[in-house]
C-alpha positions as CSV (number, residue, x, y, z in Angstrom):
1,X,-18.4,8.4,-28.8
2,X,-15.8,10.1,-27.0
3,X,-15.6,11.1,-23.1
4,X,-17.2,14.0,-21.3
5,X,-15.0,16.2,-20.1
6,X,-13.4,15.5,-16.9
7,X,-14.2,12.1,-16.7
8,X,-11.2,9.6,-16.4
9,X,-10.4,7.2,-19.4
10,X,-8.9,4.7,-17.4
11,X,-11.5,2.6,-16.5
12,X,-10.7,-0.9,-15.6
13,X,-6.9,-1.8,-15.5
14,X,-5.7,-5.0,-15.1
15,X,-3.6,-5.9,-12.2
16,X,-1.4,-9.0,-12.6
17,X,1.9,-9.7,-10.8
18,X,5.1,-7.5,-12.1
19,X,7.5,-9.0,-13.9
20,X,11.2,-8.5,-15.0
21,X,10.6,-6.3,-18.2
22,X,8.1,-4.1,-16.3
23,X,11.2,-2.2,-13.9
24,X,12.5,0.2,-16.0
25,X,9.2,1.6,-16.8
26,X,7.9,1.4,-13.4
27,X,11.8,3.1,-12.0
28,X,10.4,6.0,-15.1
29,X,7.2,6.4,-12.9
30,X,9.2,6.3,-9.6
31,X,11.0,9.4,-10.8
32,X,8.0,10.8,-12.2
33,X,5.4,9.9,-8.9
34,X,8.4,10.7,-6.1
35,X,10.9,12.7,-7.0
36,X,14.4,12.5,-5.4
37,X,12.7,9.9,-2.9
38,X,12.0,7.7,-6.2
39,X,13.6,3.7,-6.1
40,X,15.8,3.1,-8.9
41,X,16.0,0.5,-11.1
42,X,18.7,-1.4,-9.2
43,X,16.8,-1.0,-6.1
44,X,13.3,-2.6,-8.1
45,X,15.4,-5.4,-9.1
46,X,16.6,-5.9,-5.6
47,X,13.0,-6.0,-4.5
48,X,11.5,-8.4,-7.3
49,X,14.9,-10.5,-6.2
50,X,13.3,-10.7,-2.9
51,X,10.4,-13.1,-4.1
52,X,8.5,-15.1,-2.7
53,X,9.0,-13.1,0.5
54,X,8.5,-9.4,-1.5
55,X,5.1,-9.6,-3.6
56,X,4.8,-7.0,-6.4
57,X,1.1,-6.4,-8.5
58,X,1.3,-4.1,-11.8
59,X,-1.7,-2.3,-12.7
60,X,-1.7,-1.8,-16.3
61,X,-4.7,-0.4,-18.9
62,X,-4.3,0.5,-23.0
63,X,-0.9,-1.1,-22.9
64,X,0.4,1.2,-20.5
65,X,1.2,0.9,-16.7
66,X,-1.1,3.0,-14.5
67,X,-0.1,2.0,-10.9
68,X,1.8,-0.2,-8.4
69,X,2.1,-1.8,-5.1
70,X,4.2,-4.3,-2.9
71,X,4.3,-6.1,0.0
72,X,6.8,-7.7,1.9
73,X,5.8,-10.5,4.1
74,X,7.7,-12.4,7.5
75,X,6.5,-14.0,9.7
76,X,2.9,-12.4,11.7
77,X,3.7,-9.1,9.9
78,X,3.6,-8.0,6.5
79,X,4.5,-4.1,4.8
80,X,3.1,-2.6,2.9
81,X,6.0,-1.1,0.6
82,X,4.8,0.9,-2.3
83,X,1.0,1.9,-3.4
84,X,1.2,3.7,-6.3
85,X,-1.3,5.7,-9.2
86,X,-0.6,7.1,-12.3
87,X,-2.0,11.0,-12.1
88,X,-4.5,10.0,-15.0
89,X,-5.8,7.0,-13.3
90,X,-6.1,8.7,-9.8
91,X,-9.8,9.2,-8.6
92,X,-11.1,5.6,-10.4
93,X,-10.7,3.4,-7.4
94,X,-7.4,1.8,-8.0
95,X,-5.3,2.9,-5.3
96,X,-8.0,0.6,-3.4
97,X,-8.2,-2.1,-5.9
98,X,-4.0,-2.4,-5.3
99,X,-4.5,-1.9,-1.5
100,X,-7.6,-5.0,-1.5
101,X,-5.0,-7.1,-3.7
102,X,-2.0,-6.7,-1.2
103,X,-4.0,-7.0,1.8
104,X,-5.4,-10.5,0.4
105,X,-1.5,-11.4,-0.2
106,X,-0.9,-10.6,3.5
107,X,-3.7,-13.0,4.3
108,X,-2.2,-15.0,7.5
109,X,-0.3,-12.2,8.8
110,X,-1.6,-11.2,12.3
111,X,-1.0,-7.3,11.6
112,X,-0.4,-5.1,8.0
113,X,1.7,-2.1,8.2
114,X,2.7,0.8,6.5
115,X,3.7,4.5,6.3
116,X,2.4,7.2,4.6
117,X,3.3,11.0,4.5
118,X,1.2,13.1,7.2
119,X,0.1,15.1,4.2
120,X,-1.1,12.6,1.5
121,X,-4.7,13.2,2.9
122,X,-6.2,10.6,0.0
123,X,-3.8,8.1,1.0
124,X,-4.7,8.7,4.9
125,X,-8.2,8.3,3.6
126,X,-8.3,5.3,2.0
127,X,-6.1,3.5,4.5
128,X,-8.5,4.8,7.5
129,X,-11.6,3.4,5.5
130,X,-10.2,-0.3,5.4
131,X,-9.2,0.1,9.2
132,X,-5.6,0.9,9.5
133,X,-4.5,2.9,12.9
134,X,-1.9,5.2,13.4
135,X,0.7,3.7,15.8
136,X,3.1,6.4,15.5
137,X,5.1,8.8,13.7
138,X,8.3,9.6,12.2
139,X,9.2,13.1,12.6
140,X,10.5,14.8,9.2
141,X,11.1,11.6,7.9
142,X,10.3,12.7,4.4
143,X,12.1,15.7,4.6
144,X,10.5,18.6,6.4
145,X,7.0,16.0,6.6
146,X,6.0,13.4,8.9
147,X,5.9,9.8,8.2
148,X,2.2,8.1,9.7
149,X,3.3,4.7,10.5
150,X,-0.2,2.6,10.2
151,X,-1.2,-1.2,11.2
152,X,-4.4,-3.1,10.7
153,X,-4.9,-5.8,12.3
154,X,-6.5,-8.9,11.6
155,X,-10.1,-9.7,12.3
156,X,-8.8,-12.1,15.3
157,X,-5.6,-10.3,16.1
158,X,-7.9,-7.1,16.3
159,X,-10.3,-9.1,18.9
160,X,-7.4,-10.3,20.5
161,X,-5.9,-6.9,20.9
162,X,-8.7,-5.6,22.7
163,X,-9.4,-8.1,25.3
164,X,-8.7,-6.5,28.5
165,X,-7.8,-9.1,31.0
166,X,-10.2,-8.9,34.1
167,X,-9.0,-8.7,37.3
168,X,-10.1,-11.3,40.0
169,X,-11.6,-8.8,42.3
170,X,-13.4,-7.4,39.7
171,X,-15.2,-10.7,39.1
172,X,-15.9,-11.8,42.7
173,X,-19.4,-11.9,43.6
């Protein structure tokens, strides 16, 4: 039975951590996902170098890799450094499956932040339905288009966050 028409045919990668063989293939989607803004090979094998501080997950489905992400933690913070889909597996969810499995490796860090370009509008999306705030932004830092630097903060750090102390004559009697 083959697929309708339209529908996507990746349908449930597997995401596993990224290992050594997978940067040259995942430098090939750089180029082919990002252009002249693309990370080359040296600069993936500076970043899987970086372990266990820099976390990297490779989504992969038929054999063949479909999407990426990392995450660099220190400290209360962690970044979020790359999120990336495959055009054929865009649409199936998972941009947010990557996102849910970096935000779990961040677990313990007060805040999670990241940037995104002011006019990836899916990426915005997604990262606005799991609760990340824009904090500010980066003029023409990709060129002629704004960077949207985001942070969600953890369920205490959020409460904590909001608190507004209370002043003592607002409490008097």
């Amino acid at each position: 039975m083959t697929a309708p028409t339209g529908v996507k045919a990746i349908l449930a990668p597997t995401i596993r951590a990224t290992r050594w063989p997978d940067l040259a293939e995942l430098a090939r989607l750089e180029v082919e996902l990002f252009g002249s803004a693309a990370w080359s090979e040296a600069v993936w094998w500076a970043e899987l170098a970086g372990r266990p501080r820099r976390a990297y997950l490779t989504a992969e489905a038929g054999g063949r890799v479909v999407g990426y992400a990392g995450l660099d933690r220190v400290g209360s913070v962690a970044d979020v450094m790359t999120i990336a889909v495959t055009p054929a597996a865009r649409g199936t969810g998972l941009g947010r499956r990557l996102l849910s499995a970096l935000l779990e490796l961040a677990d313990g860090a007060e805040a999670v932040m990241l940037e995104v370009r002011a006019d990836n509008e899916s990426a915005r999306s997604l990262y606005e339905s799991v609760g990340f705030e824009l904090v500010s932004t980066r003029a023409r830092y990709y060129g002629e288009v704004d960077a949207l630097v985001l942070r969600r903060l953890r369920p205490a750090a959020l409460r904590r966050a909001r608190i507004t102390p209370v002043n003592a004559e607002e409490s008097s009697p």
